[in-house]
C-alpha positions in Angstrom: -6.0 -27.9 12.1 -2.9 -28.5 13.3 -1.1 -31.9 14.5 -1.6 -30.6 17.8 -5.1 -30.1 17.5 -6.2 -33.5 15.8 -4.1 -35.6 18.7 -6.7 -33.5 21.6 -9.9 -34.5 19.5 -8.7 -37.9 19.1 -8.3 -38.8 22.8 -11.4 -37.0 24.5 -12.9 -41.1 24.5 -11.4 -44.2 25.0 -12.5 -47.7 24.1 -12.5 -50.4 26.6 -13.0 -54.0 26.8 -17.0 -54.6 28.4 -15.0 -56.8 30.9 -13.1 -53.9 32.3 -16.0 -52.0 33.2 -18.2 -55.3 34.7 -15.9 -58.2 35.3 -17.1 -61.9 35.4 -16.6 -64.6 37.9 -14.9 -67.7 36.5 -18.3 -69.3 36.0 -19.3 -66.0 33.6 -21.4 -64.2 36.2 -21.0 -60.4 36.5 -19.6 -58.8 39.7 -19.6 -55.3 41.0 -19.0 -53.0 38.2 -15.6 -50.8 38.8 -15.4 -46.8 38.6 -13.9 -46.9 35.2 -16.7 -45.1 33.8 -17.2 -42.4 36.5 -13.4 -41.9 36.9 -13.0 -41.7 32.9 -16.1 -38.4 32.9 -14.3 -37.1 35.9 -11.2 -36.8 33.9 -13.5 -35.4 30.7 -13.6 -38.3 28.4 -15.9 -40.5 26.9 -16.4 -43.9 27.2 -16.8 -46.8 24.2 -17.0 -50.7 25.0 -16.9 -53.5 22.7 -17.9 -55.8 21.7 -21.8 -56.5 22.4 -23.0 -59.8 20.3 -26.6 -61.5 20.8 -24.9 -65.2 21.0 -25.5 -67.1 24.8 -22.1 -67.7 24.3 -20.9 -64.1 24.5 -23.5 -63.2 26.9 -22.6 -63.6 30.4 -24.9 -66.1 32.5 -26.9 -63.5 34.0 -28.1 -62.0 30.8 -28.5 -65.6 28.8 -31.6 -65.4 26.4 -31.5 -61.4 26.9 -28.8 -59.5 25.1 -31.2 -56.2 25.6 -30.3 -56.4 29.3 -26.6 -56.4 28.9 -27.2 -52.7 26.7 -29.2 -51.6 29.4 -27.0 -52.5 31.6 -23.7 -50.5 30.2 -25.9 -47.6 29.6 -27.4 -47.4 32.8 -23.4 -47.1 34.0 -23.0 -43.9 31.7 -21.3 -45.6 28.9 -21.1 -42.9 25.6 -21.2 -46.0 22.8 -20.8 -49.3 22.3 -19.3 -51.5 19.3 -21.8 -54.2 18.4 -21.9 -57.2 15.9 -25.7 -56.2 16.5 -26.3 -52.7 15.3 -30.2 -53.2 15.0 -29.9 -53.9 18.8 -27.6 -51.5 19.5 -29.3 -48.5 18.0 -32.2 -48.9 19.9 -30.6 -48.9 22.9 -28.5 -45.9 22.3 -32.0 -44.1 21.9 -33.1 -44.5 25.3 -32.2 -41.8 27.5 -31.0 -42.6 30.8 
């Protein structure tokens, strides 16, 4: 394979800050989530976000007590894979199928 070759493979997905794709208020609430995931397929790529821990103190507010929420959340918005301090929580949620 050439040099060529490898650079294509190597940018068909991108990784992204969670925050990017839902931001949070300044009291750690999520807002609107922003096309960066829809606009990311459109263009043919994948999409990974990091980094999903269990801790309240990671979590925003509105998933406190619930870290399965904040998976379902990300893959409800299309996301391809996640980086987690969590795999045991993380695999089962890449299983479901949206």
């Amino acid at each position: 394979m050439d040099w060529n070759s490898r650079w294509k493979l190597r940018t068909r997905f991108f990784d992204f800050d969670k925050n990017l794709l839902v931001p949070r208020d300044s009291n750690g609430k999520l807002r609107s989530p922003t096309s960066l995931v829809t606009d990311a397929h459109a263009a043919g790529l994948l999409v990974h976000v990091w980094t999903f821990r269990n801790e309240n103190c990671f979590l925003p507010l509105d998933f406190q007590g619930n870290p399965q929420g904040e998976y379902e959340l990300f893959f409800s918005l299309g996301v391809d894979g996640v980086f987690s301090d969590y795999p045991d929580t993380a695999s089962y949620h890449s299983t479901i199928q949206w």
